[in-house]
C-alpha positions as CSV (number, residue, x, y, z in Angstrom):
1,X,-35.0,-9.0,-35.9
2,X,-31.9,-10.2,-38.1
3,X,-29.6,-8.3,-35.8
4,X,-26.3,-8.9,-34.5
5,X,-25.4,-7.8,-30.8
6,X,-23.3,-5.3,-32.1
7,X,-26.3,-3.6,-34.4
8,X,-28.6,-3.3,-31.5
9,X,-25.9,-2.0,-29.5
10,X,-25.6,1.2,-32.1
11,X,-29.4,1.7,-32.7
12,X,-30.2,1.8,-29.1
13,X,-27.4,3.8,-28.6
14,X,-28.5,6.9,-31.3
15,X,-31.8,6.0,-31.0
16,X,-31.4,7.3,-26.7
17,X,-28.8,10.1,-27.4
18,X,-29.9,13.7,-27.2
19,X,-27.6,15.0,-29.8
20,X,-28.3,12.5,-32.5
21,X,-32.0,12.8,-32.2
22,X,-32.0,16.6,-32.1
23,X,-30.0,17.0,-35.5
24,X,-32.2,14.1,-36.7
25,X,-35.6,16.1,-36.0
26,X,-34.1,19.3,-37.1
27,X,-33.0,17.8,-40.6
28,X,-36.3,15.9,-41.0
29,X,-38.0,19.3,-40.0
30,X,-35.7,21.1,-43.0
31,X,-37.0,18.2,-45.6
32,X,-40.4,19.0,-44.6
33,X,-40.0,22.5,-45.2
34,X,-37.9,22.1,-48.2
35,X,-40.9,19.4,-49.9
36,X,-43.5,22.2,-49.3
37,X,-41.3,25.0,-50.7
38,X,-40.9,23.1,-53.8
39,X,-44.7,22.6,-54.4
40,X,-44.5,26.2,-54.7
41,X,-41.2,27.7,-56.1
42,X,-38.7,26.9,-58.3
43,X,-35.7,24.5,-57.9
44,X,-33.7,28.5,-58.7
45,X,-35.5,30.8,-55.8
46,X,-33.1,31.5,-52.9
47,X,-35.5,29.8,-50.5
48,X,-35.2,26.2,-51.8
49,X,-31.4,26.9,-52.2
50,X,-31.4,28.0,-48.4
51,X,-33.1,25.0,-47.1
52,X,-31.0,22.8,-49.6
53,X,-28.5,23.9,-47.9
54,X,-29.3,23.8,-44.5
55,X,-30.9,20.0,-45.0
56,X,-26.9,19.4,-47.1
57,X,-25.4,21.0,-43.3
58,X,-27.8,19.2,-40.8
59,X,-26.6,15.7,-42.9
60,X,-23.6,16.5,-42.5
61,X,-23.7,16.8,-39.0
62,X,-25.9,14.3,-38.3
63,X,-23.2,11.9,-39.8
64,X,-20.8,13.6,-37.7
65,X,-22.5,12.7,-34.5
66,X,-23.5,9.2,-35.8
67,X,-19.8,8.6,-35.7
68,X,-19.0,10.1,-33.1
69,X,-21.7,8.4,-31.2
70,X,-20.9,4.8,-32.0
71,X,-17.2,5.5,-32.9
72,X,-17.3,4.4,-36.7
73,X,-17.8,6.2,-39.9
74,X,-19.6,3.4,-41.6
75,X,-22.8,5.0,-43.1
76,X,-25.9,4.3,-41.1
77,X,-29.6,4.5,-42.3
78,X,-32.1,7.6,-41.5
79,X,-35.0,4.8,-40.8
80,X,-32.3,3.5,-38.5
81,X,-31.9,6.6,-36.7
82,X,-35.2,6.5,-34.7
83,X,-36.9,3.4,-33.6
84,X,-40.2,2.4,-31.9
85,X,-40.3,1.4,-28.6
86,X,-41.4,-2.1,-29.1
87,X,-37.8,-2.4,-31.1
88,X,-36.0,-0.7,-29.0
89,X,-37.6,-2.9,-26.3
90,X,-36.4,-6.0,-28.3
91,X,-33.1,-4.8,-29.4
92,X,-32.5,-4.6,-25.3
93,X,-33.5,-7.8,-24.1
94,X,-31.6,-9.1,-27.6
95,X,-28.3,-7.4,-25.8
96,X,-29.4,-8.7,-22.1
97,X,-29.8,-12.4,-23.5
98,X,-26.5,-12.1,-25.1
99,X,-24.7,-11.1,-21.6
100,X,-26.6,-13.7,-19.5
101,X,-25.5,-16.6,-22.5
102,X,-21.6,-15.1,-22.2
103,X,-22.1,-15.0,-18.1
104,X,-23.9,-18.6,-17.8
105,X,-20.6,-19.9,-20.4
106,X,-18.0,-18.1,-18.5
107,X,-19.8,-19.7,-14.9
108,X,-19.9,-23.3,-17.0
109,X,-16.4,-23.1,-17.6
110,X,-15.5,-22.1,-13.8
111,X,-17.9,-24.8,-12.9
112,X,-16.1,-27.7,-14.9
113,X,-12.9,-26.5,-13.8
114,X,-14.3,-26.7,-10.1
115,X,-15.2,-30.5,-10.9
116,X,-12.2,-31.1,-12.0
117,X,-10.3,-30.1,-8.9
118,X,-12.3,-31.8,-7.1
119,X,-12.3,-35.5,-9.3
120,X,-8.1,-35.1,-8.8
121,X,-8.9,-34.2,-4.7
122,X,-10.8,-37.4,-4.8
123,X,-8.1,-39.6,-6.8
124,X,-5.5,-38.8,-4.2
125,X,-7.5,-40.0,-1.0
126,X,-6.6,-43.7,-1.0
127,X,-2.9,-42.7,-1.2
128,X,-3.5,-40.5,1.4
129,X,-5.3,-43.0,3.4
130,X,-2.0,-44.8,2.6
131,X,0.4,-42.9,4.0
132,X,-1.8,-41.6,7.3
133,X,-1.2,-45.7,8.0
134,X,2.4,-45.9,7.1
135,X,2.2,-42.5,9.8
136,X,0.6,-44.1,12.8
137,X,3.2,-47.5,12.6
138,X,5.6,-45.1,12.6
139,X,4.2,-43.6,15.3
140,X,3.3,-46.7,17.9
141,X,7.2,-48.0,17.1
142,X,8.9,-44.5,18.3
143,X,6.1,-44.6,21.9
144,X,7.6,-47.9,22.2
145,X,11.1,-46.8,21.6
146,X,10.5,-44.1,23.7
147,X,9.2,-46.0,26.5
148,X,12.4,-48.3,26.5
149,X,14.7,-45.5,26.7
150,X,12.9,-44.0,29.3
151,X,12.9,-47.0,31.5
152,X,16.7,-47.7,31.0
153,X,17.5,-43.8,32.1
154,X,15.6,-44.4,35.4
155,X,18.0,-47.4,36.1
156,X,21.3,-45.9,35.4
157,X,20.2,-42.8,37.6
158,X,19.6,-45.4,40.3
159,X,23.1,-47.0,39.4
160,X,25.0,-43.6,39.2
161,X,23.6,-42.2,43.0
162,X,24.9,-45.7,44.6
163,X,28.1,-45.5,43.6
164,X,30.5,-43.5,46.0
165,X,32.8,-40.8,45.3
166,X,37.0,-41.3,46.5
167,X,38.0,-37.9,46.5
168,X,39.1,-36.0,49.6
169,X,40.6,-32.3,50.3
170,X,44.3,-32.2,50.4
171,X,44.6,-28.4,51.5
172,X,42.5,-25.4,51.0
173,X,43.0,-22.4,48.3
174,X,44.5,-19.4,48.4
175,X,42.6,-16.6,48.0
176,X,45.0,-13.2,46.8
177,X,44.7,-9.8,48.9
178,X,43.7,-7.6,45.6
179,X,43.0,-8.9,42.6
180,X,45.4,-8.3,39.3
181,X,42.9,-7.4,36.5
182,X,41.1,-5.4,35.6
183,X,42.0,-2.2,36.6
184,X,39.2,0.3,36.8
185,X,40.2,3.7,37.1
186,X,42.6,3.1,34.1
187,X,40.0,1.8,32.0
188,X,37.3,4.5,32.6
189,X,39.7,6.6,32.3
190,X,40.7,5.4,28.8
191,X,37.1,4.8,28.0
192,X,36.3,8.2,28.6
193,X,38.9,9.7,26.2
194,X,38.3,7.1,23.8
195,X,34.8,8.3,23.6
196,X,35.3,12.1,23.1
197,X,37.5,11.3,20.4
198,X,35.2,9.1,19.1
199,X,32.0,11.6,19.9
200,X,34.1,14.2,18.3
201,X,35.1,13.0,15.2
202,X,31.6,11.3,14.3
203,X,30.2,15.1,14.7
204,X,32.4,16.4,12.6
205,X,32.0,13.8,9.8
206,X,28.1,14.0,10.2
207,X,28.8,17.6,9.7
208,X,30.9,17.3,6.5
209,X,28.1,15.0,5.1
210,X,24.7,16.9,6.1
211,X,24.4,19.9,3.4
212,X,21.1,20.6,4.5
213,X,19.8,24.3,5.8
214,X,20.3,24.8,9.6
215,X,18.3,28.5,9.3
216,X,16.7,30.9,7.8
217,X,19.2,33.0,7.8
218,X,21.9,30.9,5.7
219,X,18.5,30.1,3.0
220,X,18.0,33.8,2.8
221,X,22.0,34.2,2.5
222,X,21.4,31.7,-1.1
223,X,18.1,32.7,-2.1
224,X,18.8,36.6,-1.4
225,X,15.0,37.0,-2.0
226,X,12.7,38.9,0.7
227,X,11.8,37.1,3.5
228,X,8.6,37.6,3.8
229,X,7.5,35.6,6.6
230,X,7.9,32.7,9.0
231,X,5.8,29.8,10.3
232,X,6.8,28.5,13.4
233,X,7.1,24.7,13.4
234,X,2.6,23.4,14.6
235,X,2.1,21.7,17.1
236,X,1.1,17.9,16.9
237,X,-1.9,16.7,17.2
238,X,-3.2,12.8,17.4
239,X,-5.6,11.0,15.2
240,X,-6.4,7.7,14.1
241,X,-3.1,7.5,12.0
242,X,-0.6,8.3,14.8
243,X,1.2,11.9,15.9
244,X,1.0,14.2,13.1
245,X,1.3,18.3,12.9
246,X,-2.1,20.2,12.6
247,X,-3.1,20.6,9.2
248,X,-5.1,24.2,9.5
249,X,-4.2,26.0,12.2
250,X,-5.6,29.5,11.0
251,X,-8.8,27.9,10.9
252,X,-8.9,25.5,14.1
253,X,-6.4,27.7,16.7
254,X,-6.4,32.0,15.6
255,X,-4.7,32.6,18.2
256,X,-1.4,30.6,17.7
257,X,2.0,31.3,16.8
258,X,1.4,30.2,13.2
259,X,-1.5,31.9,12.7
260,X,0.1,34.8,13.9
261,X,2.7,34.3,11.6
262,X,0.0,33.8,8.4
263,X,-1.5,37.0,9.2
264,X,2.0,38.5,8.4
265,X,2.5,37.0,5.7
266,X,-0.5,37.9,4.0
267,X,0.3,41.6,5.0
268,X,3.8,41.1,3.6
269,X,2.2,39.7,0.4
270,X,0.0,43.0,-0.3
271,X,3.2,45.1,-0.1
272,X,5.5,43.1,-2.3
273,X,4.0,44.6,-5.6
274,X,4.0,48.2,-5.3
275,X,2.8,49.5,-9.2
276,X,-0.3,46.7,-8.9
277,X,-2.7,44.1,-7.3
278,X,-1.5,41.1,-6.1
279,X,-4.3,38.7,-7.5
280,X,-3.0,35.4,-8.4
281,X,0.2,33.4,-7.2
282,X,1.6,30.5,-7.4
283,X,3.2,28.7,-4.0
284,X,6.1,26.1,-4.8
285,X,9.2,24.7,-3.0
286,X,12.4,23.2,-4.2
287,X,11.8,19.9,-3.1
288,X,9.0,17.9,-1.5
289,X,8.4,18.0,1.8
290,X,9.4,21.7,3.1
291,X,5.2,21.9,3.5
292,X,4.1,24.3,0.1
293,X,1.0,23.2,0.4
294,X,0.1,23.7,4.2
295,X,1.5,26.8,3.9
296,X,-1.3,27.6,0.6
297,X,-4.1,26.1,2.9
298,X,-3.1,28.4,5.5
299,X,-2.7,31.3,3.6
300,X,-6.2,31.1,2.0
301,X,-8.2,30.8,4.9
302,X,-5.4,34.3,6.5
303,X,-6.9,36.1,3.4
304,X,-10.5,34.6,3.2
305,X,-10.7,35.9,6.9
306,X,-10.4,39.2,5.7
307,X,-13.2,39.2,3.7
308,X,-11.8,38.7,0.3
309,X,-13.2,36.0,-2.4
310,X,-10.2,33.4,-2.6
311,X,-9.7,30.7,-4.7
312,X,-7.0,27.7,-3.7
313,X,-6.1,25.5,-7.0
314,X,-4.2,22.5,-6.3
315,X,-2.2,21.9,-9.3
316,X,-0.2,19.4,-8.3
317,X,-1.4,16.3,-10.3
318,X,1.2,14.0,-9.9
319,X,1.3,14.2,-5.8
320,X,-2.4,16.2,-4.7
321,X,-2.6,17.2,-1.0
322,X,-5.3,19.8,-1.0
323,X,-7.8,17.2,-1.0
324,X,-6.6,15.5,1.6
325,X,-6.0,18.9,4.0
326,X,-9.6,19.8,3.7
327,X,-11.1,16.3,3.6
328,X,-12.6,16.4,0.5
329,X,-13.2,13.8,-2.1
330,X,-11.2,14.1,-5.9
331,X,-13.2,12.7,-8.5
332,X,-13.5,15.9,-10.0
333,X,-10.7,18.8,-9.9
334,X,-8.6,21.0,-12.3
335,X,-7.8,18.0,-14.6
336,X,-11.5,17.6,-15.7
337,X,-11.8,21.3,-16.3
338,X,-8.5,21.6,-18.4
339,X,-10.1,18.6,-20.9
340,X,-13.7,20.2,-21.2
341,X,-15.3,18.0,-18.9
342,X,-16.5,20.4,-16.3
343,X,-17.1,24.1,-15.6
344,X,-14.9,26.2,-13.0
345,X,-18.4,27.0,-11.2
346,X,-19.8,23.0,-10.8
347,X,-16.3,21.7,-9.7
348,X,-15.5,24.8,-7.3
349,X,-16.0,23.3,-3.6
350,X,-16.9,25.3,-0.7
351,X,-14.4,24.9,2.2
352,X,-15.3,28.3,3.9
353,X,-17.9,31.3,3.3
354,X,-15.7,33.5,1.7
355,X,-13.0,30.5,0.8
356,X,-13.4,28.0,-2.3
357,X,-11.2,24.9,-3.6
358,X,-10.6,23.1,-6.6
359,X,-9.0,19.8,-5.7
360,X,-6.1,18.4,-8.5
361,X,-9.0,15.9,-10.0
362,X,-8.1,12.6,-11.8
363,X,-4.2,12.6,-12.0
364,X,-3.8,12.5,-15.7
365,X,-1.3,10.8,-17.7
366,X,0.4,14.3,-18.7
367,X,0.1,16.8,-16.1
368,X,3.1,19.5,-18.2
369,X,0.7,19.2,-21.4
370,X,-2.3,20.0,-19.5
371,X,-0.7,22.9,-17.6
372,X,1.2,23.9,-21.1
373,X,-2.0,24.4,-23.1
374,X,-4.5,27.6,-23.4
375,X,-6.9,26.2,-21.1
376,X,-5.0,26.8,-18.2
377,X,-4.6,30.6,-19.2
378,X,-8.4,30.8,-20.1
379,X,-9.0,28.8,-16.7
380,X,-7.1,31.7,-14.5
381,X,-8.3,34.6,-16.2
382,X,-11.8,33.0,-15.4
383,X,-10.6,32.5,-12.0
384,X,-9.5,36.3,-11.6
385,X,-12.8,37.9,-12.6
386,X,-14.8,35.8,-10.0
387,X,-12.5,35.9,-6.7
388,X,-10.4,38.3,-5.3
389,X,-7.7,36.4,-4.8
390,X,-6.3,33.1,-6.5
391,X,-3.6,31.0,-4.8
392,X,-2.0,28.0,-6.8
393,X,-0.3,25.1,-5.0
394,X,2.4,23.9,-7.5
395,X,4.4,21.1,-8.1
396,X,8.2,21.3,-6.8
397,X,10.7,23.5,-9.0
398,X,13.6,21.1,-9.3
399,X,11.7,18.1,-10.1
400,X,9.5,18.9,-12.6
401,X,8.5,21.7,-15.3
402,X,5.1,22.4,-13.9
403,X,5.4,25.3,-11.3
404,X,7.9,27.0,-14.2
405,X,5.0,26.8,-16.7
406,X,2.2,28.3,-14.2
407,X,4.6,31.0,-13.1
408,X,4.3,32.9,-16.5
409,X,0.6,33.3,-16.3
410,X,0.4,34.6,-12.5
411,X,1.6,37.7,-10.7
412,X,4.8,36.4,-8.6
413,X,5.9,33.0,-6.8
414,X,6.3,32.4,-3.6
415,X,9.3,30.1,-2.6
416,X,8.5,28.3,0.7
417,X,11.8,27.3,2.5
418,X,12.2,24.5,5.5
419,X,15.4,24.5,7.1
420,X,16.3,21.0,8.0
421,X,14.6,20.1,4.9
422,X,16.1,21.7,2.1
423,X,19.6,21.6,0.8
424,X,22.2,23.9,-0.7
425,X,22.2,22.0,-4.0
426,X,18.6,22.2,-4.1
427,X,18.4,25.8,-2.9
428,X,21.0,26.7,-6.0
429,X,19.0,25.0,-8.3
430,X,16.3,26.8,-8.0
431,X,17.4,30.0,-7.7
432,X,19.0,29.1,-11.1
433,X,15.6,28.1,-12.5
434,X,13.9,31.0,-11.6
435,X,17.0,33.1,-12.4
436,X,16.7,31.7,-16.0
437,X,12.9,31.9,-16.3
438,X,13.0,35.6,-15.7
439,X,9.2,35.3,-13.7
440,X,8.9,37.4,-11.0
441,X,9.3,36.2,-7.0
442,X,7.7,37.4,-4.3
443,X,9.7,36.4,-2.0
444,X,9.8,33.5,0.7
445,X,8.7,32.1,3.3
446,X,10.4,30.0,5.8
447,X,8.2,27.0,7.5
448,X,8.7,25.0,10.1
449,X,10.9,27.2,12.1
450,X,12.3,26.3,15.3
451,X,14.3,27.9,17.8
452,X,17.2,26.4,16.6
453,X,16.8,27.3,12.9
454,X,15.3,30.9,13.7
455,X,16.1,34.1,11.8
456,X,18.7,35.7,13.6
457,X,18.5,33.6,16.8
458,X,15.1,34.7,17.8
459,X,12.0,32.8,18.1
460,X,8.6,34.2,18.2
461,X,6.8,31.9,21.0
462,X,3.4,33.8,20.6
463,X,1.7,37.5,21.3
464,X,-1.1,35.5,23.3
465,X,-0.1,33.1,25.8
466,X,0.4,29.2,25.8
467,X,-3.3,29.1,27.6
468,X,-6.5,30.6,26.5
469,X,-9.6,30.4,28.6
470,X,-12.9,31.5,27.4
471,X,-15.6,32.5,30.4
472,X,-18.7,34.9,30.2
473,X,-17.8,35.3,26.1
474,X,-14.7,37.1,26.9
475,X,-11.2,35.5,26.2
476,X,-8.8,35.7,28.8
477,X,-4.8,35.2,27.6
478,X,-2.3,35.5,29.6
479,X,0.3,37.6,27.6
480,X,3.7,36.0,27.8
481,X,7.5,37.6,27.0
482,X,7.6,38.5,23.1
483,X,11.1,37.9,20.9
484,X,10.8,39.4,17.5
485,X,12.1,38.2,14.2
């Protein structure tokens, strides 16, 4: 065939891509056309300067996709283009013999190496055999050592017992009424105060140190942004991975305190734009950890229950948790669709009837220049005209530009807070990022709230009680004492 491996490669390659061949057919169709115009018109009528033309455009691109194809400019024959199956038959086994030659050298080389191992195994066996010798010598001399020792040890036992002791008792001890130390009153006593001090002072220097959030009400005091709502703190739940908290509890219990608490918030959300819709938003936190993106599961399946079309976008690409929430695999997410490689409508996943997801994707090298270019604006005004509503879960605000960059193409963010979590040098920060950005903010929410850390010192156990029961399709709850926030 006077091929190289390389040359088959290409011509099998553009002779079994689509593109290639259908610019090839359409150019060969133009010549066609343009040989019988030219039996019958002159080299001047605009109809052989139209198909000149169009054959002149169809090379063009034909050499466009050639290169692009095989990734070189190099020109490359039309007769090359297309070939017969018998060649292209050929040119395959010619690129299949060329593998198996590289794989049977690469498993001679391993197999040599093998031999040699083993040859220098073999060459140290006599001086193995040597020492194993010099070993068991060794050996028999320290049993009979041994033996010897053990024998002598049994006669000076024998020796010591017949030998008889020559002390005698002179007079008896005395024995003191109390005794002198220590004195235990005294040194509970002291113990005690010792400890308070000590219990004290460790508090208060634990204290000085810990700038985290204790409530809601001092992060509201910082932020001074709405409060729109708060999640009491879910309940655990255990799985093969240990004690961890529920990851959808509007979905898998309606009628707990957090779901409770989602329905509000989603009724908060529809009153904190009065002159229009609320359709997209963007969910972010200052740091990691204060649970932004339970709190966007949540909220989705709170406003897909309503009926509405929702949309939940995990944009964080450098650390995705969508994916894992719902159980869902990420091959495929908003990185491939902000490239070109896919369509919002093939990589939108279906988590509930009126609920879809699109999962972060493959974590790109770049997430700020993917999030920074038109696609993402093209990609949400998409987004808006199929579903009602669009939630984004975004990347932390103090540690990277990403959240900042999707805030200026949605309606508002909403700040989620955890007290415990958060700190006061956090907190500022991003109150000074958004302060600077000029986007606008919903408000927040507080997650994770305990009685401890509540709003005001109340603590909202549930409107339902602890214990459901559900007998001839009715539910019975027992209603239990209700605190307000």
């Amino acid at each position: 065939m006077k091929l190289n491996t390389d040359t088959a490669v290409e011509l099998t390659t553009l002779s079994q891509s689509p593109g290639v061949q259908q610019v090839l057919t359409e150019y060969q169709k133009v010549q066609d056309e343009l040989a019988v115009a030219r039996t019958r018109l002159t080299e001047d009528n605009p109809k052989i300067i139209n198909l000149e033309n169009q054959a002149v455009a169809l090379k063009n691109q034909l050499e466009g996709r050639v290169a692009q194809t095989i990734g070189n400019s190099e020109y490359m024959p039309e007769q090359n283009l297309q070939i017969g199956n018998l060649k292209q038959t050929l040119t395959e086994n010619l690129v299949k013999s060329e593998v198996e030659r590289l794989a049977l050298t690469n498993q001679v080389a391993e197999l040599k190496q093998v031999l040699l191992v083993n040859k220098n195994r073999l060459d140290s066996l006599p001086r193995l055999e040597q020492q194993q010798l010099q070993l068991q010598r060794q050996l028999k001399v320290a049993q009979v050592t041994y033996e010897q020792l053990s024998k002598q040890l049994q006669e000076v036992e024998v020796v010591e017992n017949q030998n008889v002791g020559n002390a005698r008792v002179i007079s008896e001890a005395l024995v003191a009424d109390k005794s002198v130390s220590p004195i235990i009153p005294l040194n509970l006593a002291l113990g005690g105060i010792l400890g308070i001090i000590l219990g004290a002072g460790t508090a208060l220097v634990l204290e000085s140190i810990d700038n985290s959030l204790k409530t809601v009400e001092e992060a509201k005091r910082l932020l001074d942004y709405p409060l729109l709502g708060a999640i009491p703190q879910a309940e655990k739940a255990k799985g093969s991975e240990g004690v961890g908290e529920v990851e959808l509890p509007v979905l898998n219990n309606p009628y707990s305190p957090v779901s409770s608490a989602f329905e509000m918030l989603q009724t908060n959300l529809s009153f904190s734009i009065s002159d229009k819709m609320l359709k997209v938003i963007a969910i972010s936190s200052s740091i990691p950890g204060e649970g932004k993106s339970f709190v966007a599961a949540n909220l989705a399946v709170a406003v897909a229950q309503l009926g509405r079309r929702v949309l939940l976008v995990d944009a964080d690409m450098r650390r995705p948790r969508q994916h894992k929430i719902w159980e869902q695999n990420n091959l495929v997410g908003l990185s491939n669709i902000l490239v070109g490689q896919t369509e919002l409508q093939t990589t939108s996943k279906e988590a509930l009837m009126t609920l879809d997801i699109i999962t972060a994707g493959t974590i790109p090298p770049n997430p700020a220049a993917l999030l920074n270019s038109q696609r993402i604006a093209t990609f949400i005004k998409e987004a808006t005209q199929e579903y009602d509503f669009v939630i984004i879960d975004c990347p932390p605000l103090t540690l990277v530009a990403d959240a900042l960059m999707l805030s200026k193409l949605v309606d508002g963010i909403l700040l989620v807070v955890r007290p415990g979590v958060a700190n006061t040098g956090s907190v500022n920060a991003t109150k000074m990022l958004l302060e600077q950005s000029g986007h606008q903010v919903l408000g927040m929410v507080a997650n994770g709230v305990t009685p401890e850390s509540s709003y005001g010192g109340y603590y909202a156990k549930s409107y339902y009680g602890a214990k459901q029961s559900h007998k001839n399709g009715k539910v019975d709850a027992s209603i239990s004492k209700i605190r307000i926030l």
